[in-house]
Structure formats: structure tokens, C-alpha cells
TIZARO-777965 format. One record per residue (C-alpha): x, y, z; residue number from 1. Coordinates in pm, whole numbers, padded with zeros to 5 digits. Example, Ala and Ser with C-alpha at 12.3 -4.5 7.8 and 13.67 -1.06 7.14 Angstrom:
<recs>
+--------+--------+--------+-----+
:   east :  north :     up : pos :
+--------+--------+--------+-----+
:  01230 : -00450 :  00780 :   1 :
:  01367 : -00106 :  00714 :   2 :
+--------+--------+--------+-----+
</recs>
This chain:
<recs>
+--------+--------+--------+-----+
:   east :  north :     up : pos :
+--------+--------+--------+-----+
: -01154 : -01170 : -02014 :   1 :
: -00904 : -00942 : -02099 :   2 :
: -00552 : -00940 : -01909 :   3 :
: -00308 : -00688 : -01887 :   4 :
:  00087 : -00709 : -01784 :   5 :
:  00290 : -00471 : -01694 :   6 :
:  00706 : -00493 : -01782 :   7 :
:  00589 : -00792 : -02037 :   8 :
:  00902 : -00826 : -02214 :   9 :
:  01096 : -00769 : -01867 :  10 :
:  01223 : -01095 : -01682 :  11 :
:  00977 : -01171 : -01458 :  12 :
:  00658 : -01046 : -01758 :  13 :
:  00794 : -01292 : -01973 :  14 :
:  00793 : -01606 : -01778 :  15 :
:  00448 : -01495 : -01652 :  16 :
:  00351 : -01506 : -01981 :  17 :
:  00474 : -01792 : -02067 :  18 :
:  00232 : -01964 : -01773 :  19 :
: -00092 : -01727 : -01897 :  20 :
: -00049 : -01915 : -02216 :  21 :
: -00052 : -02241 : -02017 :  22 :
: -00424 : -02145 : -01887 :  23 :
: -00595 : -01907 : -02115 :  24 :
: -00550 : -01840 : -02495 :  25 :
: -00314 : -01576 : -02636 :  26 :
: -00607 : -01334 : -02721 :  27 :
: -00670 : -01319 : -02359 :  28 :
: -00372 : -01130 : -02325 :  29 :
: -00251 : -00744 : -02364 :  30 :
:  00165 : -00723 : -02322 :  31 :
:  00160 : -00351 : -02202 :  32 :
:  00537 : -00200 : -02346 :  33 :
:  00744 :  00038 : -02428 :  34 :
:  00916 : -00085 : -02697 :  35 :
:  00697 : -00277 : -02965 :  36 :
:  01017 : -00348 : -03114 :  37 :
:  01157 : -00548 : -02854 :  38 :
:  00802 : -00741 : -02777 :  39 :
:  00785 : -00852 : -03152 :  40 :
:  00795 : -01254 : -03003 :  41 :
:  00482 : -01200 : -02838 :  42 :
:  00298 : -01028 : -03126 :  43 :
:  00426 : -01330 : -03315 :  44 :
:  00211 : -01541 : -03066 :  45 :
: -00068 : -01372 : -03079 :  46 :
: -00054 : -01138 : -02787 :  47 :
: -00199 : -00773 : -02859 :  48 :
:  00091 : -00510 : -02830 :  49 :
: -00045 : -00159 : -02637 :  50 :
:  00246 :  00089 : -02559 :  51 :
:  00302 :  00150 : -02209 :  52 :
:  00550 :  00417 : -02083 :  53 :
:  00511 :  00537 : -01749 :  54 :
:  00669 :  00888 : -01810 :  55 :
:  00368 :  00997 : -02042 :  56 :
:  00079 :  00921 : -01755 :  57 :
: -00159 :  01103 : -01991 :  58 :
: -00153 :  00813 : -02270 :  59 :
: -00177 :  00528 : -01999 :  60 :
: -00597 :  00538 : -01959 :  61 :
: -00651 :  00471 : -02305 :  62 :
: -00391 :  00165 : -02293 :  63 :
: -00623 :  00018 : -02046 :  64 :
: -00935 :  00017 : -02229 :  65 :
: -01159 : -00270 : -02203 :  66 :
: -00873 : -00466 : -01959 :  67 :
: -01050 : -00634 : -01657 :  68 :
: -00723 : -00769 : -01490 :  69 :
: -00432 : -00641 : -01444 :  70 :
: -00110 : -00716 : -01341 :  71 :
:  00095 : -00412 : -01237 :  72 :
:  00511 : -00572 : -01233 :  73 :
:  00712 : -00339 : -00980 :  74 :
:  00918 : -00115 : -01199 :  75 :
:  01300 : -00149 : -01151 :  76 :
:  01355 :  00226 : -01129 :  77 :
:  01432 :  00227 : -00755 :  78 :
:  01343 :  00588 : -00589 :  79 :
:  01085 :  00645 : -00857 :  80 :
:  00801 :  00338 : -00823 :  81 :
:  00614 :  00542 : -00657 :  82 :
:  00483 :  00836 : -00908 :  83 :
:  00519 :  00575 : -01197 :  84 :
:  00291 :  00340 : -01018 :  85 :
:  00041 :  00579 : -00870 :  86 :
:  00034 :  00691 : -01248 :  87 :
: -00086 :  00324 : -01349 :  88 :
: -00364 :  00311 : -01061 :  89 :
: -00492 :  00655 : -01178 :  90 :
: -00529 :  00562 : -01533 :  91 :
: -00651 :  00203 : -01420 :  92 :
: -00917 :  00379 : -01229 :  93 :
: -00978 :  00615 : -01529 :  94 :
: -01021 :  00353 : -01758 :  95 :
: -01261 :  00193 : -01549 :  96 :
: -01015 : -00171 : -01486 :  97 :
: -01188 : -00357 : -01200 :  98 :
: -00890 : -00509 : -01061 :  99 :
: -00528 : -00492 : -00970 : 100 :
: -00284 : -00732 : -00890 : 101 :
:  00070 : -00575 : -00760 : 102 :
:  00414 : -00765 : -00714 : 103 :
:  00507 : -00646 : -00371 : 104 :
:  00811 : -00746 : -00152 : 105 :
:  00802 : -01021 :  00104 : 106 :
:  00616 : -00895 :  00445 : 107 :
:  00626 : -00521 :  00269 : 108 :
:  00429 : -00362 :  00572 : 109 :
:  00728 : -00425 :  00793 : 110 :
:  01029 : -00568 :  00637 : 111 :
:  01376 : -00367 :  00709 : 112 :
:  01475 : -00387 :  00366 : 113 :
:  01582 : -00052 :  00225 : 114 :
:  01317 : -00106 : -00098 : 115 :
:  01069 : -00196 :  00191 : 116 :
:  00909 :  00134 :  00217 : 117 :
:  00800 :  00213 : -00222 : 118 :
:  00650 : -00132 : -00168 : 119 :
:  00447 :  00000 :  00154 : 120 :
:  00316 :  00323 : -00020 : 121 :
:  00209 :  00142 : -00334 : 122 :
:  00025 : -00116 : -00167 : 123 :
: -00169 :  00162 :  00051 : 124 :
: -00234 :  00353 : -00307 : 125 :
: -00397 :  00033 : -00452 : 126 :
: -00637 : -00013 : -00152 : 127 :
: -00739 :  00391 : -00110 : 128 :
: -00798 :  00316 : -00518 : 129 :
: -01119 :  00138 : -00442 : 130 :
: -01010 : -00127 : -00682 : 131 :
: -01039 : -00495 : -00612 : 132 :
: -00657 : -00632 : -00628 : 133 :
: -00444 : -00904 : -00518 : 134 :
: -00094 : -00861 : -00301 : 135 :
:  00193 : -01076 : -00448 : 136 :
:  00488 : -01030 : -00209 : 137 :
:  00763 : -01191 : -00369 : 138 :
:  01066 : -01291 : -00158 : 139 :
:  01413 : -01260 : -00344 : 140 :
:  01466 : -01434 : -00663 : 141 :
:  01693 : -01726 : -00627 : 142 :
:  01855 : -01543 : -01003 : 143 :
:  01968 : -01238 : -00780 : 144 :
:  02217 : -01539 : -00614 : 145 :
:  02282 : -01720 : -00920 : 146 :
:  02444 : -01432 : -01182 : 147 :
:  02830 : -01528 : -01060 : 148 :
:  02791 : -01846 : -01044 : 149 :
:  03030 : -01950 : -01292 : 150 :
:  03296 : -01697 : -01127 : 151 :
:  03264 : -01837 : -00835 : 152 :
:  03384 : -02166 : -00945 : 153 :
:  03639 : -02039 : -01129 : 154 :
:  03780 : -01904 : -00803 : 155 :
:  03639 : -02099 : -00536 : 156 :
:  03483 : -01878 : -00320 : 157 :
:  03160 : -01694 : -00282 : 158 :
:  03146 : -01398 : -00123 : 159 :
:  02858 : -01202 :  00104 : 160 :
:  02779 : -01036 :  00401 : 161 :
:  02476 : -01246 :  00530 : 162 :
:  02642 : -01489 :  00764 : 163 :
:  02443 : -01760 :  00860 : 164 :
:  02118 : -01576 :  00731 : 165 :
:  01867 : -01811 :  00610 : 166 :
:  01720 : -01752 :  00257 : 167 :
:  01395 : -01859 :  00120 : 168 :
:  01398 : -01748 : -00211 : 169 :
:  01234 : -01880 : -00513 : 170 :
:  01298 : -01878 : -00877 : 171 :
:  01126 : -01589 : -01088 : 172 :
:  00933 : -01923 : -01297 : 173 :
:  00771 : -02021 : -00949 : 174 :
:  00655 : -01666 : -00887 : 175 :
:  00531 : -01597 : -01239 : 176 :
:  00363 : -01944 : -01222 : 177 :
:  00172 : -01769 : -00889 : 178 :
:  00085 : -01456 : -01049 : 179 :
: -00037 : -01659 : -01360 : 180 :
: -00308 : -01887 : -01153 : 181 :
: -00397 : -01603 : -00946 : 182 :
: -00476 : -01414 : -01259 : 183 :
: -00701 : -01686 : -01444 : 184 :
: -00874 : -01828 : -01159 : 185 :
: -01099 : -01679 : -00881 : 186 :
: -01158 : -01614 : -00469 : 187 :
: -00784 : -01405 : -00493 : 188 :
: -00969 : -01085 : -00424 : 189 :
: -00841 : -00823 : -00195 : 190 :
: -00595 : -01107 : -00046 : 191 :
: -00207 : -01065 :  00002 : 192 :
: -00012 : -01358 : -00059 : 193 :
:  00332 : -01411 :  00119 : 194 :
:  00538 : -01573 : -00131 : 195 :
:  00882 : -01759 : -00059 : 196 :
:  01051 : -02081 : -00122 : 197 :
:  00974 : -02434 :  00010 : 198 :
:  01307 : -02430 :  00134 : 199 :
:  01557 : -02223 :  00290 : 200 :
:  01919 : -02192 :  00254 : 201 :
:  02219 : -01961 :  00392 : 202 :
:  02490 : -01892 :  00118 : 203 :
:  02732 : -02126 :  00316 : 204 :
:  02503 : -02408 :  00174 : 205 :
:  02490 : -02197 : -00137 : 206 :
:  02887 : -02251 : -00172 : 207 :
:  02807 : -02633 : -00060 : 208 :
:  02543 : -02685 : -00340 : 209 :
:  02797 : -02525 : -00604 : 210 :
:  03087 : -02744 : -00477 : 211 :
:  02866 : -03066 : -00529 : 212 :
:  02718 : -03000 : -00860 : 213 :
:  03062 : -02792 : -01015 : 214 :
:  03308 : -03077 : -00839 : 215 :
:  03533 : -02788 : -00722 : 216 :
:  03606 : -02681 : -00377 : 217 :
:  03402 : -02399 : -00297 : 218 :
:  03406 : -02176 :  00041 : 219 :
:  03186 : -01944 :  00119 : 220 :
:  03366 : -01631 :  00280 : 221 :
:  03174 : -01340 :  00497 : 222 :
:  03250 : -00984 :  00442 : 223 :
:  03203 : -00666 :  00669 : 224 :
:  02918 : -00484 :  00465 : 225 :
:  03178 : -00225 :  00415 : 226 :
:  03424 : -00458 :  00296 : 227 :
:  03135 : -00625 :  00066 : 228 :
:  03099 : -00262 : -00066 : 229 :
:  03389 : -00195 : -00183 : 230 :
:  03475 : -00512 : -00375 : 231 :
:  03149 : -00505 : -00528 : 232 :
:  03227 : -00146 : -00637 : 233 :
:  03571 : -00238 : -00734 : 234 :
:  03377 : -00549 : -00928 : 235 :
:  03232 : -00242 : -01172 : 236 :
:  02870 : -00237 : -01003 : 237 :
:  02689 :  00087 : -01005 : 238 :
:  02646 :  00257 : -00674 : 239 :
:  02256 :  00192 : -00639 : 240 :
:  02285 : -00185 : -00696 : 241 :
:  02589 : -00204 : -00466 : 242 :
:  02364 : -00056 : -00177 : 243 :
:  02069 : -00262 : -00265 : 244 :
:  02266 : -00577 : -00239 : 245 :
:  02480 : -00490 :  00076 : 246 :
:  02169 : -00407 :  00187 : 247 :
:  02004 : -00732 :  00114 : 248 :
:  02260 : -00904 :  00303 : 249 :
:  02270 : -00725 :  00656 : 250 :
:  01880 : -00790 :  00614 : 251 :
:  01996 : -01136 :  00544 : 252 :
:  02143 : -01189 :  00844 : 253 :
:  01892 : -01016 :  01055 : 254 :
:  01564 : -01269 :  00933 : 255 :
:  01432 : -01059 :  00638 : 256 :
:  01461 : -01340 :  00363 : 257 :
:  01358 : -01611 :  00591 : 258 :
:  00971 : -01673 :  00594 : 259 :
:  00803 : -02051 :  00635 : 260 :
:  00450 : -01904 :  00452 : 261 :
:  00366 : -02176 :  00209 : 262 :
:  00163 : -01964 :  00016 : 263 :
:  00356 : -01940 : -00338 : 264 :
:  00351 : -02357 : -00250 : 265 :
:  00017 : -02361 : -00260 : 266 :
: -00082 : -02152 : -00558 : 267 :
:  00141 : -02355 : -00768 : 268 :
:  00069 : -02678 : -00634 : 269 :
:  00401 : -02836 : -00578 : 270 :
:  00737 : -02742 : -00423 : 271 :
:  00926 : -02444 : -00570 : 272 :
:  01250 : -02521 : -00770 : 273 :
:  01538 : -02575 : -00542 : 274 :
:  01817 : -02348 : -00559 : 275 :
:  02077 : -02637 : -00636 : 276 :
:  01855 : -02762 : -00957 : 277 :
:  01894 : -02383 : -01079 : 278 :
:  02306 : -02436 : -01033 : 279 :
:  02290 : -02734 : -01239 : 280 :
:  02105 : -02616 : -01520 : 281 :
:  02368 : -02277 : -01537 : 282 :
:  02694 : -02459 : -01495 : 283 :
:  02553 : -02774 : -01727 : 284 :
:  02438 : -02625 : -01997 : 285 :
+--------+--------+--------+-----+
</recs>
């Protein structure tokens, strides 16, 4: 059984490899890269290397030779998934791989979210493929809410535009755990998965969980999403990012990061990590 990731030595490739090694044996493996350079940890584990770059379609067939899963990691290019992905499901098909799994969005086939509709067209690629595959829709990483963490203690308040939004997010470990089980074990075929934190949490609670673990008064303050716009422009953010996070936020409010599917619970087998644990382990360590 050979098994094949996508973006391996990207965030979310890495800690799913880390949980493949938990359940099958490094030779099982194929990190697909683009760099061999920067994947030279997982060589020295006995992972096989095969380069991977999604702007040469024409070399990606023969990097898929032999593989009989494979996991295809949404490609952080925003605007250009698409072609890059379709390029993967051609050469999977070409090279004869039997199955697919694909890490979509949360509720892709009718979320508001602005990334929403890449997710949509990819997923109806995979099934016109023919091949077998497996829908992980990942809600939010709990990360994306984490990265200021330490500023925000420093001046007290966090800042968003998702008012009393409820988030069910999970950490990337929980969903890599998911995509690592559905990958070694059977009965996942042609099934989409709706994957989202045991718990929920608005970023007023956010500021609450900070305050308790940090001992500093926090508040959480609510921005207009133009006002949210500009100081994360001011803040240095590029453009893109800015709008995918505004974004995110007036979604927030609206229900799209709220879901009560226990799904990613149930792969894993126990609760996901809770948001405060995460806080602890970034402002103690």
C-alpha cells in the first residue's frame, strides 16, 4: 500500500505525516514536493522523496506511479487551485491511482465563504474523475486565530469583525489525525466528512481564554469590516490575505464557522484540542 501526500513539507502535510507514521511504516509513504531540499527530514525517516510541482502538469503522471492512495492537500495559491488541482486528478487518472482523498472547506457545496466556490469545482472534478475518493471538509484551523496571540497580550485587546459569531474550529493536528485514519483504514469510500471542532467559541471567549491563561486583562473589540481592513493593511498584510480574513469574519458572524457535525470527533476518537490548551502551550512555552 503505497500513499501519496500532497504539500508534505507544508503545515498541515507534515503533521499528517507525523500520524501516517503512527499507523503504517515509513515505506508506506511517498512525500510528493517541490523542493527535495526542504523535505530532507522526511528522507531521513525513511519516506521516499518524488518531486511534485504543479506548474509542470506533464511530469506529475509519472510521480504517481504505483501510488494507490492519495491525498491531494488544497494548494494555498488562492485563484489558481483550480487548474493546479485538475492537473493532479488528470495525472492521477493517467497514472492509473485508484483513489483520491481531497481537503475541502467546511459545507463547500454551499458555504458563503469567498474560497467557497475553488472548493466546489474541485470536488465536482474528483467525482466526474471516476476515481474512488474521500471529502475532508476542514473547518478553520484554530492556528489561523492563534498567530497574534502574544500581541494581543501585550496590548490587551483582540481585534475582529465576527461579533458574536460562533467558531468551531479545530487544530491542524486533529485534522491531519482525520486524514491519517481515513487514509490507512477502510469503508471511507466516496464519503464526505464534515469536519469541525467539539466545541465552539466566539472570539469574545477567545479574549476570555487569553485573559485566564496570560493573567492580563484582555477585551475583545469588534471592527466594521472596513475598519478591520484597513488596520490589518496598515498591520503590513498583503491585500489577498486581508480579504480572505475580513472575509472570514463577516462569514463569522453570519453561521459559516459554526457546524455541530461530530464527524472529525469520530474519526479521531476523542474530543478535538480545545482552543484554550493551544493558548497555553504558545504563551508557556
Amino acid at each position: 500500500m503505497k500513499i501519496a501526500i500532497t504539500g508534505a513539507t507544508g503545515q498541515l502535510g507534515q503533521w499528517v505525516i507525523q500520524s501516517l507514521l503512527k499507523n503504517t511504516a515509513a515505506a508506506n509513504i511517498v512525500a510528493l514536493v517541490r523542493n527535495e531540499s526542504k523535505a530532507a527530514d522526511l528522507k531521513a525517516k525513511g519516506i521516499e522523496l518524488r518531486l511534485f510541482d504543479y506548474d509542470t502538469p506533464a511530469t506529475l503522471a509519472s510521480a504517481l506511479s504505483g501510488i494507490d492512495k492519495l491525498l491531494l492537500i488544497s494548494a494555498n495559491e488562492v485563484g489558481r487551485r483550480t487548474p493546479q488541482h485538475k492537473a493532479v486528478i488528470d495525472a492521477a487518472q493517467q497514472a492509473g491511482v485508484p483513489y483520491i482523498a481531497y481537503t475541502s472547506l467546511l459545507n463547500a457545496d454551499h458555504s458563503p465563504l469567498g474560497l467557497a466556490q475553488e472548493h466546489r469545482e474541485i470536488e465536482s472534478l474528483i467525482k466526474a474523475s471516476g476515481l474512488q475518493y474521500t471529502f475532508l471538509r476542514n473547518n478553520w484551523y484554530s492556528e489561523n486565530y492563534l498567530a497574534g496571540v502574544t500581541h494581543t497580550v501585550e496590548i490587551g485587546t483582540l481585534y475582529g469583525a465576527a461579533g458574536e459569531g460562533k467558531i468551531s474550529s479545530a487544530a491542524r493536528a486533529d485534522y491531519a489525525e482525520a486524514a491519517a485514519k481515513v487514509l490507512t483504514t477502510s469503508g471511507h469510500e466516496n464519503k464526505t466528512y464534515e469536519l469541525a471542532g467539539s466545541t465552539s467559541f466566539t472570539l469574545a471567549d477567545l479574549a476570555a481564554d487569553i485573559a485566564d491563561v496570560s493573567g492580563k486583562e484582555i477585551t475583545y473589540q469588534n471592527l466594521s469590516a472596513e475598519d478591520y481592513t484597513q488596520a490589518l493593511t496598515q498591520a503590513g498584510l498583503p491585500a489577498g490575505l486581508v480579504d480572505i480574513i475580513v472575509d472570514a469574519d463577516i462569514q463569522t458572524e453570519k453561521g459559516a464557522m459554526f457546524s455541530d457535525s461530530k464527524d472529525l470527533e469520530q474519526l479521531i476518537g476523542h474530543p478535538t484540542t480545545a482552543i484554550k490548551e493551544q493558548v497555553a502551550a504558545i504563551l508557556k512555552a
